[in-house]
N, C-alpha and C positions, 0 to 999 in steps of 0.2 A: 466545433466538437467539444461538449462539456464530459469532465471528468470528474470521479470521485476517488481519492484515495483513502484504503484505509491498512491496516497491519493489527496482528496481536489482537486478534480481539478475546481470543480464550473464553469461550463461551462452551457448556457452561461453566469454568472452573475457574472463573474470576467476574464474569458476570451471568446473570439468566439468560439474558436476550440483549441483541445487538439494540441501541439507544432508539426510540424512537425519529427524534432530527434526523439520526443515518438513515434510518430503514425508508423515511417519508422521501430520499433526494435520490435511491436506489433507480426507481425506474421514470424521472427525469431527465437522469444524466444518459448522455450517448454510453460510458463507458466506465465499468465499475472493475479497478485494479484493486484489489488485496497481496499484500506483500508477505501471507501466509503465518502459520499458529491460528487457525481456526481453531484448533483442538476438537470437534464435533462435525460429521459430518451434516447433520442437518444445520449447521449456518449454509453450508455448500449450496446444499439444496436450494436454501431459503436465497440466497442471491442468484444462483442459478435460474430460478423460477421468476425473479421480479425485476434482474437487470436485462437492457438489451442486448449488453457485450462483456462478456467477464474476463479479465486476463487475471490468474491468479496462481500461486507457486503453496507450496506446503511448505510449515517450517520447521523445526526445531525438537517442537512440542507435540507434533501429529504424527498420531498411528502411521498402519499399514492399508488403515483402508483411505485416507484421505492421500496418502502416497501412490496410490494405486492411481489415482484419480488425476493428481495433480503433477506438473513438473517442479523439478527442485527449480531451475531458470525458466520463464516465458521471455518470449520475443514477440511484439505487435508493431506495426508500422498502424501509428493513430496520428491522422492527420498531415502524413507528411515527415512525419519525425520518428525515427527508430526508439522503440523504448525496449527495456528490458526490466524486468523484476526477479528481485532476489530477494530470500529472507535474512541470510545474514554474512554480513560484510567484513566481518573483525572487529579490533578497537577502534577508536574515534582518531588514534592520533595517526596519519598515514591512510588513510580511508582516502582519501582522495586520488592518490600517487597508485593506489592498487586498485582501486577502479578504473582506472582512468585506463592501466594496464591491463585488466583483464577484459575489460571493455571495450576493446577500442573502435567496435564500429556502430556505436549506443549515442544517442544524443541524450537522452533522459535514461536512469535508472533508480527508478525505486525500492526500497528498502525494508527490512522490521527491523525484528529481533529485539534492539534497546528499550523499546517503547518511549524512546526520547527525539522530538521532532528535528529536523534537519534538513538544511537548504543550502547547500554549496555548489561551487561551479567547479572541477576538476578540468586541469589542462585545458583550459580557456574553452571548453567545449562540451564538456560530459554535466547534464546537473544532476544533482544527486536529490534526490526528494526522499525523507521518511516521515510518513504521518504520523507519526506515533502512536496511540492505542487509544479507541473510544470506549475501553472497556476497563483497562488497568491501566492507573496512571504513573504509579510504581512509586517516585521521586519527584513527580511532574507534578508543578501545581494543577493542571488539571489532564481529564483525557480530550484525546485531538484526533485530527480528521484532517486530511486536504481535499480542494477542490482546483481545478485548475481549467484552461479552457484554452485549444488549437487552434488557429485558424493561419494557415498559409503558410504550414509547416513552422511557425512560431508559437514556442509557446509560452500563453498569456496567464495572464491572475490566478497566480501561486497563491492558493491561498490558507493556514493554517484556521482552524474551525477549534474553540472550544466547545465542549460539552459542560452545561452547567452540571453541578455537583447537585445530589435529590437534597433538597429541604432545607 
């Protein structure tokens, strides 16, 4: 089972349009997570309509009609493995200790909010995935994207993706 993660993409209020790379790997992959701040509901649409499985939460930055739509938590059993997505987690230091806590029956949980990418493993068991933003890179030398991939309830090639910068 291939995957795409993305978070924050804040379209249009920090870019037009989601990157072209994203938008071409959308209906490749079995399963397209957003970790929510769409800000717009036509991104919604626009994944909705081109991925074959969307698990996706609102965040921060999102009305009432993308609330309406979306949960603040999702829960997907992909592959064998319990996942959860959430947009926002707290600060950096102790993120692990309070997921790990409010998690506790998540093997993977995805992340936004920072737009700063992140890959740790909480309480020997919980990983924390945040792709960071392909649209606002904020502080980040560039904006990012993961991709990852299930097989046998393991799960394999974590991988963070830049987006080259235009020009």
């Amino acid at each position: 089972m291939e995957l795409l993660l993305m978070s924050d993409t804040h379209v249009p209020a920090r870019a037009g349009a989601l990157p072209g790379e994203l938008l071409d790997r959308v209906p490749r992959v079995d399963v397209v997570v957003h970790a929510g701040d769409w800000v717009d509901a036509a991104t919604l649409d626009l994944l909705e309509a081109r991925a074959r499985r969307l698990v996706a939460v609102y965040g921060n930055n999102d009305g009432p009609d993308l609330r309406a739509r979306l949960p603040e938590v999702a829960y997907a059993d992909l592959g064998g493995l319990r996942f959860g997505v959430v947009h926002e987690t707290g600060p950096a230091q102790g993120r692990e200790r309070r997921c790990a806590e409010r998690f506790p029956d998540l093997d993977v949980l995805v992340f936004g909010h920072s737009h700063v990418p992140w890959d740790t493993v909480a309480d020997d068991r919980l990983r924390l995935l945040n792709p960071g933003s392909p649209t606002d890179r904020r502080r980040e030398p560039h904006c990012t994207y993961m991709t990852a991939r299930v097989a046998d309830g393991i799960l394999l090639d974590v991988r963070l993706h830049r987006i080259p910068r235009p020009g």
